[in-house]
DOKE-931207 format. One record per residue (C-alpha): y, z, x; residue in three letters. Coordinates in steps of 0.001 Angstrom, whole numbers, always signed. Example, Ala and Ser with C-alpha at 12.3 -4.5 7.8 and 13.67 -1.06 7.14 Angstrom:
2
(node (-4500,+7800,+12300),'ALA')
(node (-1060,+7140,+13670),'SER')
END
This chain:
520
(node (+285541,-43979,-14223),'UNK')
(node (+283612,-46753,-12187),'UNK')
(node (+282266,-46531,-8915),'UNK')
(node (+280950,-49958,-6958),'UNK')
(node (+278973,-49658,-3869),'UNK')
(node (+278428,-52483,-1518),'UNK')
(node (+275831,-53405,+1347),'UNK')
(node (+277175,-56895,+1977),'UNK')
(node (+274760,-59523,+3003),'UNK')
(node (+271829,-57475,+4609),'UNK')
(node (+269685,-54799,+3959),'UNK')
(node (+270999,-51576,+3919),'UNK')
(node (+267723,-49554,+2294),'UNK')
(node (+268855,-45659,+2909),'UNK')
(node (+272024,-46547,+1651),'UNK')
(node (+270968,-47568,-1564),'UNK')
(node (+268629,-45176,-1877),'UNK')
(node (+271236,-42586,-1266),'UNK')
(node (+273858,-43604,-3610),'UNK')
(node (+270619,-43323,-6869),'UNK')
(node (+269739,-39852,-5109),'UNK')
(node (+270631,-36865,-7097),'UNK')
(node (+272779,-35373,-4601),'UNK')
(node (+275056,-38144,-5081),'UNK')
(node (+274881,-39036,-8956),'UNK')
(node (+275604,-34873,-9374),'UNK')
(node (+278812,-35415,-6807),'UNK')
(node (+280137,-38747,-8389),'UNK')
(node (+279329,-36940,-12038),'UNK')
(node (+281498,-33858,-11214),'UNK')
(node (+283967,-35978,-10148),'UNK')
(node (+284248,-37562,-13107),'UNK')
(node (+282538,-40803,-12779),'UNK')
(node (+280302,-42801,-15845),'UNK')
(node (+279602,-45575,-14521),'UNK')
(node (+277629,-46815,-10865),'UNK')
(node (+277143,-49965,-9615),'UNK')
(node (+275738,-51316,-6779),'UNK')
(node (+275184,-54768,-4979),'UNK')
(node (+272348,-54221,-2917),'UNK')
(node (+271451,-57502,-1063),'UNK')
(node (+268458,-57511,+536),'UNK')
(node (+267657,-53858,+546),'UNK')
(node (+264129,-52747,-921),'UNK')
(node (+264331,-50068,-3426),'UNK')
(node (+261449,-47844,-4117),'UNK')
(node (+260400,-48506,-7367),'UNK')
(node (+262057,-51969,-7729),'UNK')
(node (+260862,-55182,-6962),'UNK')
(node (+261973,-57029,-4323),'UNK')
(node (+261701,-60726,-6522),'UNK')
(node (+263822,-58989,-9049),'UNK')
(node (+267595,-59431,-8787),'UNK')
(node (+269052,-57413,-11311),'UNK')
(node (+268958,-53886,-13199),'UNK')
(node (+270499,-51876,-15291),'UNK')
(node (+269097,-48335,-17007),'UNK')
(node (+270837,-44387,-16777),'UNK')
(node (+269855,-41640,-14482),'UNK')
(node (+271307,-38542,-14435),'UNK')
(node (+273457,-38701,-16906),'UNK')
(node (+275185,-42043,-15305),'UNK')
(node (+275318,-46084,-16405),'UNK')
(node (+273898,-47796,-13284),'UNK')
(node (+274107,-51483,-12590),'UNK')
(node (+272552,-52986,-9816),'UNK')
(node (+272638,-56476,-8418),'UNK')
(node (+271654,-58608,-5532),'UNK')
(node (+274659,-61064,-5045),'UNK')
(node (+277550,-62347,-6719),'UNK')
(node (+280035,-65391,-5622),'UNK')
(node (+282739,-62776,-5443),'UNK')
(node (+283071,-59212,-5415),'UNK')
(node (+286689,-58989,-6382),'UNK')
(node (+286327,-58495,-10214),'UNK')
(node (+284156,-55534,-9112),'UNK')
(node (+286717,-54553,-6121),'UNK')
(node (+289632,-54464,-9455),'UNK')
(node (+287475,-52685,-11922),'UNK')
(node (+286462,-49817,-9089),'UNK')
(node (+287983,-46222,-8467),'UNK')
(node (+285732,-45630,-5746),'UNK')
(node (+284138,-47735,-3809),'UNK')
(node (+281535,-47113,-1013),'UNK')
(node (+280630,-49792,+1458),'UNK')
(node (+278669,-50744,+4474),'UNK')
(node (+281316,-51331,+7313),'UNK')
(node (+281809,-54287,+7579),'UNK')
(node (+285114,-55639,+8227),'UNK')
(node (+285962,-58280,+5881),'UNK')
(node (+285002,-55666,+3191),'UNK')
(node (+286681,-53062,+4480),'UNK')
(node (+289804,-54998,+4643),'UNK')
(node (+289004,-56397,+1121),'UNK')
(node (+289039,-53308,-79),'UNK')
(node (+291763,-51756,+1130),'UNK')
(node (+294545,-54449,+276),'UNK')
(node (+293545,-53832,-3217),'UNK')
(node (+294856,-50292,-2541),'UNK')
(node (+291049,-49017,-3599),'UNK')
(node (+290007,-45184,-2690),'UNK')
(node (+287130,-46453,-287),'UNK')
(node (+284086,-44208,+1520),'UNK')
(node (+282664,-46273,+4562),'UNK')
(node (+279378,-45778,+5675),'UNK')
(node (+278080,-47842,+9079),'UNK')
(node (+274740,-48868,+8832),'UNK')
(node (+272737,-47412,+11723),'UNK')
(node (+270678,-50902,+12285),'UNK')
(node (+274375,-52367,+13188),'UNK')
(node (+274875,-49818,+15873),'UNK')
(node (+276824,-50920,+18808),'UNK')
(node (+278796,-53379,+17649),'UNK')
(node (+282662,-53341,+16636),'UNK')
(node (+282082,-52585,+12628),'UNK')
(node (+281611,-48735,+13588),'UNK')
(node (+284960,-48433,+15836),'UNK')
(node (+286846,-50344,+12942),'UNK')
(node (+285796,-47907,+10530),'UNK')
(node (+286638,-44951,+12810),'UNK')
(node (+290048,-46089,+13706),'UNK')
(node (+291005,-46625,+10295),'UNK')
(node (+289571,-42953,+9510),'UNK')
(node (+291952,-41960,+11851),'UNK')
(node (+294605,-43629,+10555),'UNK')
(node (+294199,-41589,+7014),'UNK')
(node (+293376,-44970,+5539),'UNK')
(node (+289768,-44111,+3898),'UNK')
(node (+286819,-42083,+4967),'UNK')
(node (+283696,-42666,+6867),'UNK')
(node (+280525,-40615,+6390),'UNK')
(node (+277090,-40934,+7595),'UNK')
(node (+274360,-41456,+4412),'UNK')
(node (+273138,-37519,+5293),'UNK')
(node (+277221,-36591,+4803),'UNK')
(node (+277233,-38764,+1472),'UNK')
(node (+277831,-36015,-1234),'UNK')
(node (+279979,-33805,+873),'UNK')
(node (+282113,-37018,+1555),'UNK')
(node (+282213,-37417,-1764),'UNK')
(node (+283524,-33966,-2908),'UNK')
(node (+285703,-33839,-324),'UNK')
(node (+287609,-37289,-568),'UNK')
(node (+291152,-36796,-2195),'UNK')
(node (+292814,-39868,-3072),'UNK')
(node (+296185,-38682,-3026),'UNK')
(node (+295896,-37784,+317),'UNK')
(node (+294739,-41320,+1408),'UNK')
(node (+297456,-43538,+3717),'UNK')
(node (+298292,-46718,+1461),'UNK')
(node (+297461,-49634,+4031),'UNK')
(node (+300416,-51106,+4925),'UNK')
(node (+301633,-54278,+3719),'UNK')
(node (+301766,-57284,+6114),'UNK')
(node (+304809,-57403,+8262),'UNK')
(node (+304946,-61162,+9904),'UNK')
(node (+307452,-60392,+12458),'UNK')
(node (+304910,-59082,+14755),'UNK')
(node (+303629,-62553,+15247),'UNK')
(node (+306633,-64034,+16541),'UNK')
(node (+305552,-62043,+19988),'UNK')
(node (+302241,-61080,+19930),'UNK')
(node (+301710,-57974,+23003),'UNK')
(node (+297889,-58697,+22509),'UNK')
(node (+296499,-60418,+25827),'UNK')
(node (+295455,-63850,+24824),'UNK')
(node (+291889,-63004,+25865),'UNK')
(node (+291400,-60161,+23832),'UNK')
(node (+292874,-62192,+20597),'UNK')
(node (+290466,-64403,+21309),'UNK')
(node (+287661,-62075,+21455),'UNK')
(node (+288711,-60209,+18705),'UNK')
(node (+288328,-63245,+16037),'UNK')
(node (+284957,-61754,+16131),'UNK')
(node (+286126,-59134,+13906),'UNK')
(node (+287688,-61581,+11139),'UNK')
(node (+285436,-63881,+10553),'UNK')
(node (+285030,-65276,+7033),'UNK')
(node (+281696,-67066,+5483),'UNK')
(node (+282114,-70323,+4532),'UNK')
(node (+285278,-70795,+7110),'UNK')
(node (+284100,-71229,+10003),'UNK')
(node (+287170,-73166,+11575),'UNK')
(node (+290328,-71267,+13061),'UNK')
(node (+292467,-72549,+10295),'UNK')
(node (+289930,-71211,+8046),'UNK')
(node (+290093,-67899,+10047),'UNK')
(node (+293009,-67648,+9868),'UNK')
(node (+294159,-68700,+6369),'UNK')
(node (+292008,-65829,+5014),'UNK')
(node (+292738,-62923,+7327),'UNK')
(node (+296044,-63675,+8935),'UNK')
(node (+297438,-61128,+6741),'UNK')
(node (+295840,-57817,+9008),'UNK')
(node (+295875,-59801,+11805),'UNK')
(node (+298699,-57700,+13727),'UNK')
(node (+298043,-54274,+12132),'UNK')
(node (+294421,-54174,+13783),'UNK')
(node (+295971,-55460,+16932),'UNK')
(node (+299007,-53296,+17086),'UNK')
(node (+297719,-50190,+15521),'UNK')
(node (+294247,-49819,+15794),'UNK')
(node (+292979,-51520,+19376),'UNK')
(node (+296032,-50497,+21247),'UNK')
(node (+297133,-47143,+20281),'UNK')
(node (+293949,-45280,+19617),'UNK')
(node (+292761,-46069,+22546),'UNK')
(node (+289146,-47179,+21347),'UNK')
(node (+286442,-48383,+23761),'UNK')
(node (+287409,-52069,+24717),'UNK')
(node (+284445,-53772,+26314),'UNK')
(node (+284771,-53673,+30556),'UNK')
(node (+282835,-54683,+33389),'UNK')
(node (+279991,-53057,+34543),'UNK')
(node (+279698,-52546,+38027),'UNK')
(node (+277059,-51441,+41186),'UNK')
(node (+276556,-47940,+41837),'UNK')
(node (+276070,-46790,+45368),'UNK')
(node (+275136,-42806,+45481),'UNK')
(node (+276679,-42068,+48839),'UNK')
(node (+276457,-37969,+48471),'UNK')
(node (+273976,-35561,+47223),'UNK')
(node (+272847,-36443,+43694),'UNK')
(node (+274048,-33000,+42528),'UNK')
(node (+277433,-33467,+43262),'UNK')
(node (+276967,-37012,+42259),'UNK')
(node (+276241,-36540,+38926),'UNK')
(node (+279079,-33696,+38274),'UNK')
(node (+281364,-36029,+39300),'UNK')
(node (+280170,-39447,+37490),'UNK')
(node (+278137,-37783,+34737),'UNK')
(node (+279214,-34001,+33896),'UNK')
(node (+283036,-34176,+34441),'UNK')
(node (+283642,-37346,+32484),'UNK')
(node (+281730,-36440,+29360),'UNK')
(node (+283729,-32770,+29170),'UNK')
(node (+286850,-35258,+29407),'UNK')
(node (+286134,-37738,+26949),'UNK')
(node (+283714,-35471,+24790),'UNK')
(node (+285578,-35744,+21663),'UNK')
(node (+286103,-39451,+21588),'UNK')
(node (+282950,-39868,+22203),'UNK')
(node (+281239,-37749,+19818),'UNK')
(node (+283371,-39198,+17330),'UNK')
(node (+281557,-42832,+18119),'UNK')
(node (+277866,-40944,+17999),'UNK')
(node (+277211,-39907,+14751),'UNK')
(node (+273939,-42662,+13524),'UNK')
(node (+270416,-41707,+14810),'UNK')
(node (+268766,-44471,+16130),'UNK')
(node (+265697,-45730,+13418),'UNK')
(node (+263003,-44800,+16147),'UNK')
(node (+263982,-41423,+16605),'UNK')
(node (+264544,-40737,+13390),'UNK')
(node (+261596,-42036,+12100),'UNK')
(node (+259862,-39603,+14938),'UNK')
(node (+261538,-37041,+12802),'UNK')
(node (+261263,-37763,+9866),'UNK')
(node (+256393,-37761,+10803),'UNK')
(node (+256543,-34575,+11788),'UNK')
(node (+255191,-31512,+10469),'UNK')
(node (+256824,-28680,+8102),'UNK')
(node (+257516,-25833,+10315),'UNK')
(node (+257469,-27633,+14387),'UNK')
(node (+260457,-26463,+16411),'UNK')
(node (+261555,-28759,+18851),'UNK')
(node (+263747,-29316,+21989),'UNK')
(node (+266337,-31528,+21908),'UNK')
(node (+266998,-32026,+25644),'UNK')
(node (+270573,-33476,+26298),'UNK')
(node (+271744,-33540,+22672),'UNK')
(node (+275272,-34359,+23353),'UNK')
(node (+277160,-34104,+19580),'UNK')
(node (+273634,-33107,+18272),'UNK')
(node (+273713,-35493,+16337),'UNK')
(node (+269689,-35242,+15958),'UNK')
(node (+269365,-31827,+15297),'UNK')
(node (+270020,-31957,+11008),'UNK')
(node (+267199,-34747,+11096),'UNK')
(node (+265416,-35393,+9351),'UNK')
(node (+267779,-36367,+6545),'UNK')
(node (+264586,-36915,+3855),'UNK')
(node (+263530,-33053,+4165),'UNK')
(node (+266440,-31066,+5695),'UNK')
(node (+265234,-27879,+7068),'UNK')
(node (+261950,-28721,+7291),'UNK')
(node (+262194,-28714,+11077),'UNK')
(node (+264220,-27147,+13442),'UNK')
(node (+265444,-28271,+16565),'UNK')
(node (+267271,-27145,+19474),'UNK')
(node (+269969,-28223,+21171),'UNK')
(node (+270453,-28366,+25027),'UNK')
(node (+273184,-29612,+27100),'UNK')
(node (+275184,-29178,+30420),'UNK')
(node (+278545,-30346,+28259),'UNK')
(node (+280621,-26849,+26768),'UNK')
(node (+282479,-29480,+25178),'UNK')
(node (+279878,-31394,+23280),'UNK')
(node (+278262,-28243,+22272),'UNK')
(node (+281091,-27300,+20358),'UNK')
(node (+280671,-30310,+18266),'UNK')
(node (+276764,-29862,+18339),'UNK')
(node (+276785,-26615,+17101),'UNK')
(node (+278673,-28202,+13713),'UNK')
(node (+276193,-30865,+13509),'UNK')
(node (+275738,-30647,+10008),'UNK')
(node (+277099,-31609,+6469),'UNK')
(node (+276143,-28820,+4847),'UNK')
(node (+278173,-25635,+6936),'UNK')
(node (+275075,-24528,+8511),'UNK')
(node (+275540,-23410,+12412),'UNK')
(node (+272780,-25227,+14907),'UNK')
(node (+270845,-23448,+18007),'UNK')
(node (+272318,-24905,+20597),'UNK')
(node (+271706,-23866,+24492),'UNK')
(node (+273953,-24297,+27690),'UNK')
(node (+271545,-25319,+30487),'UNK')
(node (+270584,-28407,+32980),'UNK')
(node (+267578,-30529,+31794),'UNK')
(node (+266021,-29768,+35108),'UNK')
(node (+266290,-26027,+34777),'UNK')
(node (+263321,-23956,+33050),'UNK')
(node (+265363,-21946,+30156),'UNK')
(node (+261999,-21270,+28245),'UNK')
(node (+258289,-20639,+28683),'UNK')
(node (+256144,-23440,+28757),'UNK')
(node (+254353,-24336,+25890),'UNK')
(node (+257452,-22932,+23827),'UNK')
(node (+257824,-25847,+21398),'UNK')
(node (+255855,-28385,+19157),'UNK')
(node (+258261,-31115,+19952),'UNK')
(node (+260615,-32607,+22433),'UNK')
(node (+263199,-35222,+22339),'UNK')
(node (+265020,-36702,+25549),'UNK')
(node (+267693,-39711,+24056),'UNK')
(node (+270331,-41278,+26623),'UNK')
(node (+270188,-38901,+28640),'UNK')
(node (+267218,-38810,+31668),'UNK')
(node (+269287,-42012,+32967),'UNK')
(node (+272343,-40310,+34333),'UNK')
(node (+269923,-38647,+36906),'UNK')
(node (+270807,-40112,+40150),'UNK')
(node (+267206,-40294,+42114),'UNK')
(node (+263575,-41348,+41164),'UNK')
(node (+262788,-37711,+41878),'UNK')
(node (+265138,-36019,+39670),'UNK')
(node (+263974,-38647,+37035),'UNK')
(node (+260767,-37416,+37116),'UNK')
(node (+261220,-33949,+37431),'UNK')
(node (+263321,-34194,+33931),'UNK')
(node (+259931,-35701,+32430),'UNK')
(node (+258091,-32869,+33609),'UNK')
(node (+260172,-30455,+32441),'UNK')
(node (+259557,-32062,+28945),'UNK')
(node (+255690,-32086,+29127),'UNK')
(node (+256208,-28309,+30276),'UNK')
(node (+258409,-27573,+27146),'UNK')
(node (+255679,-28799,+24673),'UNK')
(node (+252189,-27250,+23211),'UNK')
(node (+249688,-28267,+25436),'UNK')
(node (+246835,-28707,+22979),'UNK')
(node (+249624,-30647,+20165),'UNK')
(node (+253349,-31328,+21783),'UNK')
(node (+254771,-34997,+20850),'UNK')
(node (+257702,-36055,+23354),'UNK')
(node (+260245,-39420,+23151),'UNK')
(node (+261711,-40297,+25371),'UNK')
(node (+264683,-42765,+25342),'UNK')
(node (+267077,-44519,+28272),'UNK')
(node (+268995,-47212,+28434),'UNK')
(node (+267519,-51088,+29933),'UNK')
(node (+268641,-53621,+31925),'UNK')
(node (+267633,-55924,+29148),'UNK')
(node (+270870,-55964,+26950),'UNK')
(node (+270864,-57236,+23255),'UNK')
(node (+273164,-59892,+21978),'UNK')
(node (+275415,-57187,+20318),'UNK')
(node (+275896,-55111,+23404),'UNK')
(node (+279181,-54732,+25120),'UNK')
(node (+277670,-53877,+28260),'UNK')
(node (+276670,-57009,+30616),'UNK')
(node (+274540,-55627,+33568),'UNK')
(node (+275547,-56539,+37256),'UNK')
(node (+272249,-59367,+38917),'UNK')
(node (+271593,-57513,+42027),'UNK')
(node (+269289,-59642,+44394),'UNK')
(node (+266081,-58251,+45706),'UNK')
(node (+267337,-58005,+49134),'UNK')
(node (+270145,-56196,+48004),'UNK')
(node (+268987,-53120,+45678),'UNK')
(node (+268227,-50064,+47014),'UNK')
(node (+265538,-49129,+44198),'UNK')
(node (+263241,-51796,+45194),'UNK')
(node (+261196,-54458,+42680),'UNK')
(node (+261540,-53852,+38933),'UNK')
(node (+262563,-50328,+39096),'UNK')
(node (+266447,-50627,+37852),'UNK')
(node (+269700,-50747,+38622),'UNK')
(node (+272257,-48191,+39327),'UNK')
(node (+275718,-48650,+37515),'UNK')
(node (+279114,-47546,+36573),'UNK')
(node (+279472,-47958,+32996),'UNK')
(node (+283321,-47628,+32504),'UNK')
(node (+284816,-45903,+29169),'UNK')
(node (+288344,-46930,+28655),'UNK')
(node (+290121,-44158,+26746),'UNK')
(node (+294243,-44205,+25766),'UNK')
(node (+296063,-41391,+25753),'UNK')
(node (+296400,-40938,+21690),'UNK')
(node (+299479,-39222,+21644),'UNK')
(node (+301638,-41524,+24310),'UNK')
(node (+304841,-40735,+25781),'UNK')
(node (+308107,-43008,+24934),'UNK')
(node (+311080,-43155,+26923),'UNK')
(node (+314501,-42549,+24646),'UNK')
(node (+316415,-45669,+23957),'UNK')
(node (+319865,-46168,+24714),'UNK')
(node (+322840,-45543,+22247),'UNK')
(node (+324452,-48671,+21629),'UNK')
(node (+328108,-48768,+21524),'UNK')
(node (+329173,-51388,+19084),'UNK')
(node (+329174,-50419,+15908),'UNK')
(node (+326008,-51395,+13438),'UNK')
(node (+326191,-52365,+10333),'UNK')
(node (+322859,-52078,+7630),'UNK')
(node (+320065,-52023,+9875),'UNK')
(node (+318747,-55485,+11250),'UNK')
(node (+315725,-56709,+12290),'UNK')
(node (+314973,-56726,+15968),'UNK')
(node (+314436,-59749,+17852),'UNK')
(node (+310897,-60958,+19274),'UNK')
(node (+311980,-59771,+22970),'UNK')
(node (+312339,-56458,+21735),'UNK')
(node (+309903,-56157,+19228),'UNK')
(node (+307211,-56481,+22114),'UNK')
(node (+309036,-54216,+24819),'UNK')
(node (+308796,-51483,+22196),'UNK')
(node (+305392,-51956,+21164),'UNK')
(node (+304266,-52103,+24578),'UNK')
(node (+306892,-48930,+25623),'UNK')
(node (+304644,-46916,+22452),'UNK')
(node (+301176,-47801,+24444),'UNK')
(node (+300211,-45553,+27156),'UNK')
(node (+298314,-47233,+30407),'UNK')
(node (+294722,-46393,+29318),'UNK')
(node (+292218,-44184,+31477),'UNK')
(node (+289253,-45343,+32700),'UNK')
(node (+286112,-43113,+33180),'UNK')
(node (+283245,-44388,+35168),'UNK')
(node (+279948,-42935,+33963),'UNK')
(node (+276856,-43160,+36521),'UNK')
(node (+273628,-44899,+34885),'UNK')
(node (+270113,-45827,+36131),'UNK')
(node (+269665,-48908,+33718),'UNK')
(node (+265840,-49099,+33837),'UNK')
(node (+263661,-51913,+34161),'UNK')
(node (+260638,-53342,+31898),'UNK')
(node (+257913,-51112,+32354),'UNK')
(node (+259685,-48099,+34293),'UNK')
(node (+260187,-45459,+31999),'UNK')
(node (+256405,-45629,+31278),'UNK')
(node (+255825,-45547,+34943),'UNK')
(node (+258034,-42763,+35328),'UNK')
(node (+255970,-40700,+32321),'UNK')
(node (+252462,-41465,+33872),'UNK')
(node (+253074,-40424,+37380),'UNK')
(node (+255221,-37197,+36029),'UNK')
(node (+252061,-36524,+34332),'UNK')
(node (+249478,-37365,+36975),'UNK')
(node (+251270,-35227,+39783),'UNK')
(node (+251003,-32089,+36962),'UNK')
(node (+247238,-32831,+37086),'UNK')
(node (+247078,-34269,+33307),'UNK')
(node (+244717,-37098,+32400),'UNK')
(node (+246273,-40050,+31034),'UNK')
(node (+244458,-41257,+27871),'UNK')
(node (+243177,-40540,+24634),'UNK')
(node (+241668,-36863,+24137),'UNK')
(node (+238202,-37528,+25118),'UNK')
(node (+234974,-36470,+22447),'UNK')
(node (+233937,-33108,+23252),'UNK')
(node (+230189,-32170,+22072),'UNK')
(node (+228452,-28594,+22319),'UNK')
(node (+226056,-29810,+25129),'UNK')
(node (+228829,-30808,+27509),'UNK')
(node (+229420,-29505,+30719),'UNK')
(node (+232720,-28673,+32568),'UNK')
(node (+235871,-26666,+31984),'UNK')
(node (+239045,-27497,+29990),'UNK')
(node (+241450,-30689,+30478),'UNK')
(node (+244637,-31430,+29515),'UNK')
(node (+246272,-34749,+29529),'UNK')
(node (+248680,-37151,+27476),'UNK')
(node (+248302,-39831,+25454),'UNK')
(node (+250704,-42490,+25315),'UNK')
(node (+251346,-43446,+21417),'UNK')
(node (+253997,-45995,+21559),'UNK')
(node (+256406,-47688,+23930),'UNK')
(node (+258769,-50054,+23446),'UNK')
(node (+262598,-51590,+23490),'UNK')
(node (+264883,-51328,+20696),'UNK')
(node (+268625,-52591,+20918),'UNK')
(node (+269086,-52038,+24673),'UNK')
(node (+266700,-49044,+25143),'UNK')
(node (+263429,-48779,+26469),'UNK')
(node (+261530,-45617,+24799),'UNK')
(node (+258036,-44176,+25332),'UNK')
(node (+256343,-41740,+22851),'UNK')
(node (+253604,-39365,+23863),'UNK')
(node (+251849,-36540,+22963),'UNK')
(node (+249561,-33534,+24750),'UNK')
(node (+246249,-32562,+24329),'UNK')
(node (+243544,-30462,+25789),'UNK')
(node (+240295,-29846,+25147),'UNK')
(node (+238108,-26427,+24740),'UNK')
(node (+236328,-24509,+28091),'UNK')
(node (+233088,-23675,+27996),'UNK')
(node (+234287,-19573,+27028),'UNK')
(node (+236074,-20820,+23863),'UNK')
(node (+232564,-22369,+22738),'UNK')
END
C-alpha cells in the first residue's frame, strides 16, 4: 500500500520531518503500508539539501519518495490509500472527491485563518481526520477507513436558491480559490462542484466562528464582576468549541519550550485546553508543566492534553491568587490570557505574580497578549478610538468586545405539515422550499462578547518593567560580581526578547540575583 503526503506550496518543515520520523514509518508499517511519498515544497529537511529537488532511498523498512513539485498531484491523489496533507482547502477538497482516506494536519505558521475551521468542520462531519504533527502516529493507528463519511456528491439544486447572504458568498470565495484562475469564471469552473455543501453544511450548521465586528469596551462596574461576566462565564459556555479551534502552539512559545532544560517544571498560567503543557513535541517528558486556570470546563480538556493517554497537572485557581510558594518553579508561561484583565493594576499584578512564581537566581517567563496591530490574516479589525476619547490614555490600548458567534449544533425544527393530496414517487422540491427548509434546519446563532485589553506597541514591556521595579528588581543584565566587591545581594530581570508575531505582542525574560557578602 502507498501513502502520499502533501505540504502544498510552502514550507511545512515539522511536517515533513514528522512523516520520516520513526514513530510514524513504525505506524504506517503496521498498518500495512510499503511505500511513502512525499511532496515537500519548500520545506528544509535535515540532512537534505535545500538546491536538491528530488529523493528517493528506504528507511525503516519503507520505499520513500520525495519531491519538491509536480504540475499535478492527481496521479499521486489516484495511486494513494492514505494521504496526509497540510490543510489547505483546494487539497482537502481534491482529496476527498477522489473518495481518498485523508489525515489533515494545519500548519501552525497558517494559524488564524479559515484553513483550520475547514478542516475541523469536516472532522466533524466524519469526513476525514485532523491531527496535530505531536498526534501524528496515534492519528494514524487510530484512523479506520470504513468508518469515514463518503463526501457527498454534488447536488445542483441548492443553487437555484442559495440561503447564503450575498456578503458572506462573497467573502467566502476566499476559501476556493484556484492558482492559475484567478477570474470568477475560473473560480468557479473549478470548485463550483462543493460550492453549496461548504455553504449549507459546514458554515451554517456547525455554527463555526464567522468573522464579526469588534466593538468599544466601557468597564462600568468593578473589574471583578466585570471579568466573570465578559471573561469567565463565556469561556465555561463556549469552552468546548473553543478548545476544539486551539490545538497549534504558537512557533515562539514553542520554541521557548522546546530551549529549555531536562528536568525545569514550569507554570503554565491560564492554559485554557493546555494545549502547551505536552510541549515540547521534540523531547516529550523532558519537562513538565502545570496547568492553571479559572475555567472547570477547559480543565477538563487540559487535563487530556496529550496524544499519548497520559493525565496532565492541572490546577483550579485565579492568575492573581498565590496557589504556591514563590520561587516554586524554573519556568513560567502567560499566553492570551493577562489581556482579559480589566485594569492597568490587575495587569500588573498578574506579571508579578509570574516573577513571584519563578527561581529567583534562574526563572525564564513569556509572556504573550494580544495587539492592536492586526495581521493581514486576522479576522479581528480593531475599533480607531481618538485620543480624546479613550479612557487608557496615549499608546496604552484599547478595551474591546471581541464577539464569538456560536450555533446551536443540534437545532430545533418545527414538524411539517401532512399534505393531503396524494403523492406519487417522491419529487424534488421547488427553490422556495428548498431555502425555507434549509433556513428552518439553522438555529439563530449566539453571540458571546469576550472583554479584551488589545495592547499597544511597547505596553506589555512597559507593563513587565514597572511590575518589576515596584518588587524592587533591577532591570538589566546580571551585573559582574568580583570577590572584592562591596554590598549585599540583588535581584533583577533581564529582558531577552520582545517582539510581535501574528497579532501578539510577547516579551521574554528571565531572573537573576547575585551572591551576599555571607555566601562568599
Amino acid at each position: 500500500m502507498r501513502a502520499f503526503v502533501t505540504v502544498g506550496s510552502t514550507r511545512f518543515d515539522s511536517l515533513v520531518q514528522a512523516v520520516l520520523s520513526p514513530l510514524v514509518l513504525e505506524q504506517l508499517q503496521k498498518k500495512g503500508y510499503q511505500h511513502l511519498v512525499v511532496q515537500c515544497g519548500n520545506s528544509h529537511i535535515d540532512g537534505f539539501g535545500d538546491e536538491e529537488t528530488s529523493w528517493a532511498f528506504d528507511k525503516a523498512g519503507i520505499e520513500v519518495r520525495m519531491w519538491r513539485f509536480k504540475p499535478s498531484l492527481d496521479e499521486d491523489y489516484n495511486d494513494a490509500d492514505l494521504v496526509i496533507s497540510h490543510a489547505g482547502s483546494g487539497t482537502i477538497l481534491d482529496v476527498l472527491r477522489k473518495g481518498k482516506p485523508l489525515i489533515v494536519v494545519p500548519n501552525p505558521t497558517l494559524l488564524d485563518n479559515h484553513q483550520e475551521e475547514l478542516a475541523e468542520a469536516l472532522s466533524k462531519l466524519g469526513h476525514l481526520r485532523w491531527s496535530t504533527i505531536g498526534g501524528l502516529p496515534q492519528a494514524i493507528e487510530d484512523l479506520e477507513k470504513s468508518a469515514l463519511v463518503p463526501f457527498p456528491p454534488f447536488d445542483g439544486t441548492r443553487f437555484q436558491r442559495p440561503c447564503v447572504p450575498s456578503d458572506v458568498l462573497a467573502s467566502s470565495l476566499v476559501l476556493v480559490r484556484h492558482e492559475g484562475s484567478p477570474n470568477l469564471h475560473g473560480l468557479l469552473s473549478k470548485r463550483t462542484t462543493f460550492l453549496p455543501i461548504l455553504f449549507e453544511r459546514l458554515l451554517r450548521p456547525h455554527g463555526m466562528p464567522v468573522p464579526s465586528k469588534v466593538t468599544t469596551a466601557v468597564i462600568d462596574e468593578e473589574p471583578e464582576v466585570y471579568e466573570a461576566k465578559y471573561v469567565h462565564e463565556v469561556y465555561d459556555q463556549i469552552a468546548s468549541h473553543f478548545s476544539s479551534t486551539r490545538y497549534m502552539p504558537w512557533p515562539v512559545v514553542a520554541k521557548f519550550l522546546s530551549d529549555l532544560p531536562t528536568g525545569w517544571v514550569g507554570l503554565d498560567s491560564g492554559t485554557g485546553n493546555g494545549k502547551y503543557l505536552p510541549l515540547p513535541i521534540d523531547r516529550p517528558g523532558s519537562i513538565w508543566t502545570v496547568g492553571l486556570d479559572r475555567s472547570r470546563n477547559l480543565l477538563e480538556d487540559a487535563r487530556k492534553a496529550s496524544d499519548a493517554g497520559v493525565l496532565r497537572e492541572v490546577v483550579w485557581g485565579d492568575v492573581l491568587g498565590r496557589g504556591w510558594r514563590n520561587g516554586a518553579f524554573d519556568y513560567a508561561i502567560s499566553i492570551a490570557t493577562i489581556h482579559h484583565l480589566a485594569t492597568p493594576e490587575r495587569r500588573q499584578l498578574a506579571v508579578k505574580r509570574l516573577i513571584e512564581s519563578v527561581s529567583p537566581a534562574h526563572g525564564r517567563v513569556l509572556v504573550y497578549v494580544w495587539a492592536i496591530e492586526q495581521d493581514e490574516l486576522s479576522k479581528r479589525g480593531i475599533p480607531i478610538v481618538e485620543a480624546s476619547d479613550s479612557t487608557n490614555g496615549p499608546n496604552t490600548g484599547h478595551d474591546v468586545f471581541v464577539p464569538w458567534v456560536l450555533a446551536d449544533e443540534k437545532p430545533t425544527r418545527k414538524p411539517r405539515k401532512k399534505s393531503k393530496r396524494r403523492r406519487g414517487p417522491k419529487e424534488h422540491n421547488d427553490p422556495e422550499e428548498v431555502a425555507a427548509e434549509s433556513q428552518a434546519e439553522h438555529a439563530e446563532p449566539k453571540v458571546f462578547n469576550r472583554y479584551y485589553h488589545m495592547f499597544a506597541e511597547g505596553e506589555l514591556r512597559g507593563l513587565v518593567s514597572e511590575a518589576a521595579r515596584e518588587m524592587g528588581l533591577e532591570i538589566g543584565q546580571r551585573p559582574a560580581q568580583t570577590r572584592q566587591e562591596a554590598g549585599g545581594q540583588k535581584r533583577g530581570i533581564e529582558i531577552v526578547q520582545d517582539g510581535w508575531e501574528r497579532s501578539n505582542y510577547y516579551v521574554e525574560f528571565r531572573r537573576w540575583e547575585t551572591c551576599n557578602d555571607s555566601e562568599r
